[in-house]
VOGU-3710 file (C-alpha; in Angstrom, 3 decimals, decimal comma):
1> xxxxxxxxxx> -60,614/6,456/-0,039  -59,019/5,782/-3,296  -58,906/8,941/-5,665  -61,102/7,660/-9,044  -59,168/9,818/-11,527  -55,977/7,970/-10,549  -57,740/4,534/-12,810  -58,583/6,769/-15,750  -57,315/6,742/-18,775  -57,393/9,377/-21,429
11> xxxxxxxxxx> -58,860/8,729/-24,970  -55,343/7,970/-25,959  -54,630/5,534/-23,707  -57,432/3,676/-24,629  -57,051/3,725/-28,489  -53,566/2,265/-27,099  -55,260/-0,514/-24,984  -57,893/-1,281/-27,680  -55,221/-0,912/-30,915  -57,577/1,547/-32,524
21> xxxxxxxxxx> -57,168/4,753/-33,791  -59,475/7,927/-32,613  -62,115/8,128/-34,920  -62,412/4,214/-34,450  -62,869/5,619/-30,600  -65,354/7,996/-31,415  -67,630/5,431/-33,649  -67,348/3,395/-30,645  -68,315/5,586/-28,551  -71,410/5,687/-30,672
31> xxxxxxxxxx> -72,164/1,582/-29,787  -74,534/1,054/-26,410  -72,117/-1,895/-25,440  -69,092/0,472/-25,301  -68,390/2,277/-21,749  -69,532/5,610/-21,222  -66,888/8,029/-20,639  -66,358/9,997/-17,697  -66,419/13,917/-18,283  -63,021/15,698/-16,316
41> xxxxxxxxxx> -64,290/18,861/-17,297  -65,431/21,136/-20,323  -63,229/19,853/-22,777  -61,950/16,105/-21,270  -63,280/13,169/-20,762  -61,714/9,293/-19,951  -62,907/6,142/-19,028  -62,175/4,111/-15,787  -59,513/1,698/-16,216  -62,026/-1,072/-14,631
51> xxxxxxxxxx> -64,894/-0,567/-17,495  -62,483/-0,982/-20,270  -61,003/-3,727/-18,686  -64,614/-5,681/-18,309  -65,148/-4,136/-22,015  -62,235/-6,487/-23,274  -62,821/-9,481/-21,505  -66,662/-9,393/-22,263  -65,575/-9,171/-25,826  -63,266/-11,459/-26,267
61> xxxxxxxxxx> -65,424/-14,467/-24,383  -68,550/-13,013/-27,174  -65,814/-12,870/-29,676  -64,712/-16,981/-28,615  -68,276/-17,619/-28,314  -69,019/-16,483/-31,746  -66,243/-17,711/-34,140  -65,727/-20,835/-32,290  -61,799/-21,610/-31,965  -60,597/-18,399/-33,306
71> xxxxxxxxxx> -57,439/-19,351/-31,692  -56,865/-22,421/-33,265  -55,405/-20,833/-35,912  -56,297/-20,832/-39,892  -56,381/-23,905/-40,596  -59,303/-24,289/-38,347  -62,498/-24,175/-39,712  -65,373/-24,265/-36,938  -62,969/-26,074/-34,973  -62,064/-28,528/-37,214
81> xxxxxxxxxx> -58,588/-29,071/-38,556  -57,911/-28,318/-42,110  -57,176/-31,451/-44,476  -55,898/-31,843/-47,732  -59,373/-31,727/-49,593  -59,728/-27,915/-48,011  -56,164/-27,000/-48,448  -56,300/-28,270/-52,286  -59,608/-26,236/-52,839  -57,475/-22,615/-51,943
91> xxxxxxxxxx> -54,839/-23,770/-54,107  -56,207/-23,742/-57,395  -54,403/-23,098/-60,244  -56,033/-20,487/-62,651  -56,618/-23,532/-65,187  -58,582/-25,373/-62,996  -60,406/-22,722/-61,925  -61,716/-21,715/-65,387  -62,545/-25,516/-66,242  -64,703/-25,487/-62,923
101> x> -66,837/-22,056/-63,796
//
């Protein structure tokens, strides 16, 4: 049988994985969709490698699911392409944007 602190990683592991910094841990932590974390002993916890790994995925198909194409890139909106009426509307000069207010 397969030692279980041999998948763990350490709180700074997973800020690695999850390109967040520790108190950005901690508030997650705080969130009832986050994993719990295993306790090594008095002082030291980590999380199995396999929760944060169904953490990420679960997130980024709610994240998809959410925003639509977020990977279409930004000049998606909902999944449509950007055209020139949207692109002119960002593009404003500060003239025309004090005749329209």
């Amino acid at each position: 049988m397969p030692d279980p602190l041999l998948n763990c990683l350490r709180p700074a592991e997973v800020c690695a994985l999850l390109s967040v910094s520790p108190s950005t841990l901690h508030r997650m932590r705080q969130q009832r969709d986050f994993p719990a974390p295993i306790r090594l002993n008095k002082r030291s916890i980590a999380w199995r490698e396999g929760d944060i790994n169904r953490y990420l995925k679960r997130n980024a198909a709610e994240s998809k699911r959410r925003h639509g194409f977020a990977t279409k890139g930004l000049g998606s909106r909902a999944g449509q392409p950007a055209t020139d009426q949207s692109l002119s509307a960002t593009s404003k000069s500060p003239e025309e944007v004090t005749r329209t207010t």
